[in-house]
N, C-alpha and C positions, 0 to 999 in steps of 0.2 A: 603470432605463430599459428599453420593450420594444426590444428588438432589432430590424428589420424585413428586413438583409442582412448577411451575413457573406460577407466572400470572405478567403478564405486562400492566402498563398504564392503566387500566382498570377504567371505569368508571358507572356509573349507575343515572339515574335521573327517576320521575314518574310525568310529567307533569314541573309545574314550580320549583319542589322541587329535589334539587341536592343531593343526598348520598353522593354522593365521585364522585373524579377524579382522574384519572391519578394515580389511588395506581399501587404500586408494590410490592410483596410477595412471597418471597421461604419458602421452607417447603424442610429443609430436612432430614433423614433418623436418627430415634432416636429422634426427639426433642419431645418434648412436650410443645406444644404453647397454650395459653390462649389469646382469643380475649376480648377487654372489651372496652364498648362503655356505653352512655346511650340509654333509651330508646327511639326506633326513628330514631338511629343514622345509621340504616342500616346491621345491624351484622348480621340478618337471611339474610337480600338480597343477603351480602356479601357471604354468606354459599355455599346459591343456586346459585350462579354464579361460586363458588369454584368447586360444586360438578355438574356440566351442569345441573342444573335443570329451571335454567335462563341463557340468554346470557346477556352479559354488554352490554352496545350504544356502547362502543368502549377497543379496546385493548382484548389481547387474554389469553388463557389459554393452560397450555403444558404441559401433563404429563405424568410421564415416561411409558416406555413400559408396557404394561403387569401388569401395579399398579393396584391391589385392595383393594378398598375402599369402608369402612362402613359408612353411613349416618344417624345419629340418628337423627330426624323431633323432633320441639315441636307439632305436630300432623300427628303422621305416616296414613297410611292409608291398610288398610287388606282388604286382601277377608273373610269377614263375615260370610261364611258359613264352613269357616276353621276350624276343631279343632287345640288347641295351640300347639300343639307338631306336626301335621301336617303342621302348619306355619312356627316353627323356622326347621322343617328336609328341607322345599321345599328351603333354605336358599343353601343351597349343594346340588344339583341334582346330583353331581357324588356317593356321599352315602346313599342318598336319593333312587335313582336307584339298588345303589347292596343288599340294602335291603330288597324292593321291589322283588331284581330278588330271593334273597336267602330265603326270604317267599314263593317264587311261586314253588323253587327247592324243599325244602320240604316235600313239597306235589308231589311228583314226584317220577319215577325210574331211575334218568340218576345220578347215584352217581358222576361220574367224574367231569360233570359239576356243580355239588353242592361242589365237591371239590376245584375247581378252583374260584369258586365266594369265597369259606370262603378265601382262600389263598387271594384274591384281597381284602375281608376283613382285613386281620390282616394284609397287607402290609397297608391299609389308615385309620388305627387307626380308625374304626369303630366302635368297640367294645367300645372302651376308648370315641370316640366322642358323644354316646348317654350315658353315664355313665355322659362326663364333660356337656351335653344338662341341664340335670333332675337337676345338684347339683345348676347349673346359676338357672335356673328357680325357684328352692327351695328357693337360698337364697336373691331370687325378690319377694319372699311368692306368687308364683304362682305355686300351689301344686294339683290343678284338670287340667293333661294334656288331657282329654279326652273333656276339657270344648269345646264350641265352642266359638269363638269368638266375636261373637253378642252379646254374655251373659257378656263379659266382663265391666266391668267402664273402666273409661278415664283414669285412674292411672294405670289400670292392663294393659291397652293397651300398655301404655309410657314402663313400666316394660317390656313386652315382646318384644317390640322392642329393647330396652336398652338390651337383649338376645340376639336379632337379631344378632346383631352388636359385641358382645362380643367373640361367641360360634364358630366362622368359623375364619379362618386364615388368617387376612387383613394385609396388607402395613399399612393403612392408615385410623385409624379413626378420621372421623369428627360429633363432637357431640356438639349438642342445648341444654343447659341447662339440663344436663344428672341427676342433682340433684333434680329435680321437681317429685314428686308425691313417693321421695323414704322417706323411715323412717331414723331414728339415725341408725340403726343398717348396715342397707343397705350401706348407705351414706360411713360408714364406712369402710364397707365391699370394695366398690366402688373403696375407696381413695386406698385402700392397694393396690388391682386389678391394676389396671392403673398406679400407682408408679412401680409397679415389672413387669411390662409386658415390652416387647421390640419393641411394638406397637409403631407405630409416632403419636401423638396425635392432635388434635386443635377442642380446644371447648370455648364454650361461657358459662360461668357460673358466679353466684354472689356467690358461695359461697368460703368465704375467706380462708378459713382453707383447702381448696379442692386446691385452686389456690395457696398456700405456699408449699403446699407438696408433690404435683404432677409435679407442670409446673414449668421449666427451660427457659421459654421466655415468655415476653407480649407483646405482641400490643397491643397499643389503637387507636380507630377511633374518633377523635377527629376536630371537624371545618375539614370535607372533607379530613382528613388527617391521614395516617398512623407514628403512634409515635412507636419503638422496643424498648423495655428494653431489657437485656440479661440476666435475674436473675428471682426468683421469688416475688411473690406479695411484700412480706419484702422491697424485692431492688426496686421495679416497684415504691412503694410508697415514698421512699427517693426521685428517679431520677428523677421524674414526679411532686416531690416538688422544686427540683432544675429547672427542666426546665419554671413551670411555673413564678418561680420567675424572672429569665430571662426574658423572653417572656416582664413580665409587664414591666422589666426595662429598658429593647428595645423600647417597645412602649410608656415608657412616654419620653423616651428622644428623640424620632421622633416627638414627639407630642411639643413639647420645640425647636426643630430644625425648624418645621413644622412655628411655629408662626414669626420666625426670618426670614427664608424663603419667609412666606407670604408678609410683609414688602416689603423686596425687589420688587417681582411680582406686586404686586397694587401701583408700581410707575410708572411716565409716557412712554407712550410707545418708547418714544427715548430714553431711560433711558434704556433702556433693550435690547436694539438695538445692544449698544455699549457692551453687554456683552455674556460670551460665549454660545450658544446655550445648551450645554451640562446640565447647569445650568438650566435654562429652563426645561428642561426635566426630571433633578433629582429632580426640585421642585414638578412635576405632580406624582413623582412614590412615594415618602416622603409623599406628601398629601395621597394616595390610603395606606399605607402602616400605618399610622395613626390613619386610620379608622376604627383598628380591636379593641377590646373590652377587656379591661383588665379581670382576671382572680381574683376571690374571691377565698381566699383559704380556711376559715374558713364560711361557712355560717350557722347562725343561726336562727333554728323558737320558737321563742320565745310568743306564743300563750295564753292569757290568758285563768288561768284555773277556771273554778266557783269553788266558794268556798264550800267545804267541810267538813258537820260536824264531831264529833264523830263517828257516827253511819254512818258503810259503807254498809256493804253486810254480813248475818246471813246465811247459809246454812243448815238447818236443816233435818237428815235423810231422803237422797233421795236415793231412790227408782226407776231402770227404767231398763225396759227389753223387746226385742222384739222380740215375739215368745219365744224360747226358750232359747236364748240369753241372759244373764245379762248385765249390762253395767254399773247402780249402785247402791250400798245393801246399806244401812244405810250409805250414805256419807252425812260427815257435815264439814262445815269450815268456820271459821270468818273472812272476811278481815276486816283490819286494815288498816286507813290514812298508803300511803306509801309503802306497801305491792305491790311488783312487783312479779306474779307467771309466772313460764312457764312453760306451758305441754306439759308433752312428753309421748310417749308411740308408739307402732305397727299401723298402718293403720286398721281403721276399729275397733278398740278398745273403740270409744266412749269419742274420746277429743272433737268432736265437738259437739255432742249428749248434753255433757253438757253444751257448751256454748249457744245453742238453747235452754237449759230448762232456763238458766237463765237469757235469753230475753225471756223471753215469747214465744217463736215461735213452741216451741213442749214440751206438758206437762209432767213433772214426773208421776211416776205410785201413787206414795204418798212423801211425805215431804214437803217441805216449803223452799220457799229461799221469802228473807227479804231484800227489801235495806233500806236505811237511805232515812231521808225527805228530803236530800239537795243533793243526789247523782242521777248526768245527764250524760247517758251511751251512748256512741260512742261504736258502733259495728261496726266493719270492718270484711263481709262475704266473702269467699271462691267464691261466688257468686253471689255477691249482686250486680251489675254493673248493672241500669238498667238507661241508658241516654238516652235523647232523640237523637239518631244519626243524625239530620238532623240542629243539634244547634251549634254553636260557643262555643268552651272553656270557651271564657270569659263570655259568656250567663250564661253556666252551674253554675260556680261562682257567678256570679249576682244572680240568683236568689233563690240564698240563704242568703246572704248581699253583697253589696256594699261595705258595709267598716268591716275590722275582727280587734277583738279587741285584740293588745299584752300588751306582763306585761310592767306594767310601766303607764298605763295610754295611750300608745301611741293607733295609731289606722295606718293603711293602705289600699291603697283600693283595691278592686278586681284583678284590674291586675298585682300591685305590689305584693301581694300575692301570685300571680301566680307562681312570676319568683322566689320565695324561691324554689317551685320546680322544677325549671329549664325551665318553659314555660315562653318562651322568649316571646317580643312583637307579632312578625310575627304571632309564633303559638298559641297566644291565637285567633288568626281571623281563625286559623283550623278548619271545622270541625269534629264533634265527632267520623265520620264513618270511619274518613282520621287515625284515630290517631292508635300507634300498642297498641298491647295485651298492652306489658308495661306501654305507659303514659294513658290508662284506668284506672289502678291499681292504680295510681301515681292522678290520678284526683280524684279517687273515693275517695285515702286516703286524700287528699284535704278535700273533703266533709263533711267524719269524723270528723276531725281535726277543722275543721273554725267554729264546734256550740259550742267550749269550753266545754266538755266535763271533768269529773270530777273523772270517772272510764271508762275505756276505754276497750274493750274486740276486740281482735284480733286474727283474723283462720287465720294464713297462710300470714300475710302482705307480705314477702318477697318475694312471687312468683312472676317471671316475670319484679321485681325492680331491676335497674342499682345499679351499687356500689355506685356512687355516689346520689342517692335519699335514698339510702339505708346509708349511713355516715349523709345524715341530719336530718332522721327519728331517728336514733341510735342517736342525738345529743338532739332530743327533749325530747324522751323518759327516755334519761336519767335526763334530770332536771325536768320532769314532775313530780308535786306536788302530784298528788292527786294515783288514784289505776290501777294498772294493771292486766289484767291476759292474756295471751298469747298463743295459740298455735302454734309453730313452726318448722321445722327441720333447719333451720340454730346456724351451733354452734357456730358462732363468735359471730352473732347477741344474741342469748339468755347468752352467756357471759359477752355482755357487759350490760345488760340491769337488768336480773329478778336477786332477791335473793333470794329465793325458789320455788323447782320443784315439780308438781305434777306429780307422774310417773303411767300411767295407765298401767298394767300390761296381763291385759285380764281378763276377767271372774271376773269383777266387782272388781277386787283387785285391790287398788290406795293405793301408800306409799306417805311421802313427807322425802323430802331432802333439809335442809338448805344450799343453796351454788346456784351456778350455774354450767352450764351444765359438764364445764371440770374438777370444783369438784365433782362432782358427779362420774366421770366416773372414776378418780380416786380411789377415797376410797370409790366405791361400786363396779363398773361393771370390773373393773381391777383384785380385790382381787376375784372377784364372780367367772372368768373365770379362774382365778388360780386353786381356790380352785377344780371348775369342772372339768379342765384337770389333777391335782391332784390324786383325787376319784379313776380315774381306774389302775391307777399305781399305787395307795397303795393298792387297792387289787391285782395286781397283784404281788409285794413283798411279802404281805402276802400269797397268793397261794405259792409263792416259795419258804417262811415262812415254808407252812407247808409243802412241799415235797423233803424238805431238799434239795432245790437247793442253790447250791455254787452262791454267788450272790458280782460280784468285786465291793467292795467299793470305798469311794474319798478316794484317796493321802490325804495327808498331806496340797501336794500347793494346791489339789482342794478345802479344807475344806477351806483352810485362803479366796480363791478367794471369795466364798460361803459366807464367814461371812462379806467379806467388797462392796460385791455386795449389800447383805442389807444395809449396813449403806448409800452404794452411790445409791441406790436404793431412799432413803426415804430423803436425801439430794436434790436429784433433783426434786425429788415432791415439796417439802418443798419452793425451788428456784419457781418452776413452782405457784405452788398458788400465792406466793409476787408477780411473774411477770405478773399474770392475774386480780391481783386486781389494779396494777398500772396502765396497759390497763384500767382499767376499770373507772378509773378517768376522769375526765371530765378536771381537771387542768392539766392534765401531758402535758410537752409541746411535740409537734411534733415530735423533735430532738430524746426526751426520747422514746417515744412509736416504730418509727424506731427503736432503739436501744433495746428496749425491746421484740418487735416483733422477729426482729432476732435471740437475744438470746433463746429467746422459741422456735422458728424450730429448733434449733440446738439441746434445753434440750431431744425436744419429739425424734428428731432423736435417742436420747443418752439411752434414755427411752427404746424406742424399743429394741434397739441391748442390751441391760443388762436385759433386761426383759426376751428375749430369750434365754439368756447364762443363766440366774441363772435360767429358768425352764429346759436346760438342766441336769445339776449340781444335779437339783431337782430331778430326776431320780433316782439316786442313794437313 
């Protein structure tokens, strides 16, 4: 295999707080790697040390001749006075220039050398390379190239960067969270891109269906330490069950060695005299070796919820438009005790728009929404992080209660709540300013969560959250009693969680869809893109319908392949839904869900490739 990076030994610290030591990591040519850490653990530092944006304390970095590499930032940075299409061409100076020169030949009389710049054109795929610019940037719905970039938001910016990085011909990308600020459509778009391309990949992402389909290896940064799986997320999640089972059964049997041990040592000192020093010594490394900290496999937050009458939430013909804009005509909707909704729709369509009219935080033009007398709202903003940076975690916690009340009657207090989501002792004595993007997110949704909240509205929780905060959010939400509604782009996550979607479509048109997200996309947006790639080839039959063009039909075998493509067509769907409601159990054990996960990469593999034949077939 060629090699394309080697880092050795490397480590990184920021004061008395260790990242890592001593990692070691190749990268090479074709793989597709997926980093996964929690948040805090280090995985942007680890990036920028990858890509020289930081140097480590110690240990080096080696990479091969002549490699280039694309760096996607969770917060790139542009010259602002750019227009976008001036940004992603300055990406290529060598086609950037003959552009440049063959605009200026134009206007000119030296035909030869206009001849010779087209000629150096069509030998660097010039023509083709602003042709593949405008289709990336279209299907990033970044469609005014003339914008400039100051006028952009922080989404459009991520977007064109995530261009940046795609449109030029690298060795080697390395991407931060490449899912953050894109739609379902995108995301989608994304996964296909990066699976078919012959790019060497390593990115940092939560999303799980992105990490099953694309990546053929995992790391995790776990306690200072790089762990490899060689598979993806499916196998990462078996291996990474096995190993931690291990782990604990190593450390309670040291911990059991350790006490027999001890015995021996706190006898008298002539007593120890007579025996072999090595002993001695394996007592002291047994003791340090003891000291690590068993691994919880299952954790659960089990939060009491206030109770919830009848009467949830009334929606009555809303109304809201800005400027010229719709966003919503006569919409009305009832939640119901138990109703978990997730909405989806295009960026800038107006999924938050409604969740701000129905806090209060920005009024309808007319309508009415209605909660019940017993319904207490947790809202979790897109933006709402406002701590005091100069405080303690555990402060922030405290002063809200001391002690959070779970089901059962029980109670726990501030700091032991904490560590449900992963802030250990040490970092609750953090402060706020110390902490990254992620355990902000992860505290805020703390905050949320600890007033017992009854209907809960959420923009976007999963931004910036580790997998693993994100498996014990996904564990609450599912047994939570009372009402949901969601906006999200995570597909795994709105999977396992909502049972009906609200799908904002633009221009005030919202449908709903009973299921969740992978049935939906099933028996609507599968059949819908059928039917639209359809349309122009049956007009085109019928054109040659009418001009009496000879037009070769299926065979015989093509017809039977054609008739048993549907039955296995609608077979494997059939399999695919059983296998995402069983995911979506809360009882299924472990064993099963590995098992079940697996089978469904395999189905949607099977999916694709029969999808594609039978709309060949379909031609005819």
């Amino acid at each position: 295999m060629i090699s394309l990076l080697q880092a050795e030994k490397i480590s990184k610290s920021f004061g008395d707080l260790i990242l890592f030591e001593n990692l070691s990591l190749s990268i090479h040519k074709g793989q597709k790697i997926a980093l996964i850490a929690k948040n805090g653990a280090g995985k942007s530092s680890l990036l920028d040390i990858l890509t020289l944006k930081d140097e480590p304390d110690g240990g080096q970095i080696a990479y091969r001749n002549d490699l280039k590499v694309g760096f996607l930032e969770q917060n790139p940075q542009f010259n602002e006075t750019k227009t976008v299409l001036e940004e992603v061409f300055s990406s290529s100076s060598d086609i950037v220039n003959l552009i440049k020169e063959y605009e200026r030949l134009i206007h000119s009389n030296d035909s030869n050398k206009l001849a010779e710049v087209m000629n150096q054109m069509d030998q660097k795929g010039v023509w083709d390379y602003e042709v593949k610019v405008k289709q990336i940037l279209e299907m990033l719905s970044i469609i005014d190239f003339d914008q400039k970039i100051s006028e952009l938001s922080g989404g459009q910016k991520k977007r064109l960067a995530m261009a940046n990085v795609l449109i030029n011909d690298l060795d080697l990308l390395i991407l931060d969270e490449p899912t953050n600020h894109l739609n379902l459509e995108m995301i989608e778009w994304l996964e296909s891109y990066l699976k078919t391309t012959n790019t060497t990949l390593l990115m940092v992402t939560h999303d799980r269906y992105f990490l099953d389909r694309v990546c053929d290896r995992i790391i995790e940064l776990e306690d200072k330490t790089l762990y490899t799986y060689n598979g993806n997320y499916s196998y990462y999640l078996d291996k990474r069950y096995e190993r931690i089972l291990n782990q604990n059964a190593e450390l309670s049997k040291a911990r059991n060695q350790l006490k027999k041990e001890r015995d021996w040592v706190n006898k008298t000192p002539s007593a120890r005299t007579t025996k072999a020093k090595y002993r001695v010594d394996a007592f002291y490394d047994l003791k340090e070796k003891a000291k690590g900290k068993a691994q919880d496999l299952d954790i659960r937050l089990n939060v009491e919820t206030t109770r919830l009458g009848k009467k949830v939430l009334n929606i009555k013909h809303l109304y809201k438009s800005f400027s010229d804009k719709k966003i919503l005509e006569d919409f009305s909707l009832n939640f119901t005790k138990g109703d978990k909704i997730g909405v989806i729709g295009k960026n800038g369509s107006g999924k938050s728009t409604l969740l701000n009219i129905l806090t209060n935080i920005i009024k309808a033009d007319k309508g009415q929404v209605d909660f019940g007398d017993t319904v207490v709202v947790g809202y979790y903003q897109q933006d709402g992080i406002k701590f005091d940076k100069s405080k303690r975690v555990i402060d922030v916690i405290k002063e809200i209660a001391e002690y959070i009340r779970l089901k059962g009657g029980h109670k726990v207090s501030a700091s032991q709540f904490l560590q449900f989501f992963l802030f250990t002792p040490p970092m609750q004595q953090t402060l706020v300013e110390k902490l990254s993007g992620g355990e902000k997110r992860r505290l805020y949704l703390m905050t949320i969560l600890m007033k017992n909240p009854n209907f809960l509205i959420l923009d976007e929780p999963t931004n910036d959250l580790d997998i693993m905060t994100l498996h014990i959010l996904e564990e609450y939400l599912h047994d939570f009693q009372g009402s949901l509604i969601i906006v999200s782009h995570d597909r795994y996550f709105m999977d396992n969680i909502i049972n009906h979607l609200l799908i904002f479509e633009g221009e005030a048109k919202i449908s709903g869809f009973a299921g969740n997200y992978s049935q939906y996309r099933n028996e609507v947006l599968i059949p819908r893109k059928r039917a639209v790639q359809a349309k122009p080839k049956q007009e085109k039959k019928e054109k040659e319908k009418s001009t009496n063009t000879v037009k070769t039909k299926l065979s015989y075998k093509e017809k039977t392949e054609l008739e048993n493509l549907d039955k296995e067509l609608e077979k494997l769907q059939n399999e695919k839904i059983e296998l995402e409601i069983e995911l979506s159990k809360s009882s299924t054990p472990v064993d099963k869900i590995i098992e079940f996960s697996k089978r469904l990469n395999i189905i949607i593999e099977e999916l694709d490739e029969k999808e594609m034949r039978w709309l060949e077939l379909s031609d005819f």
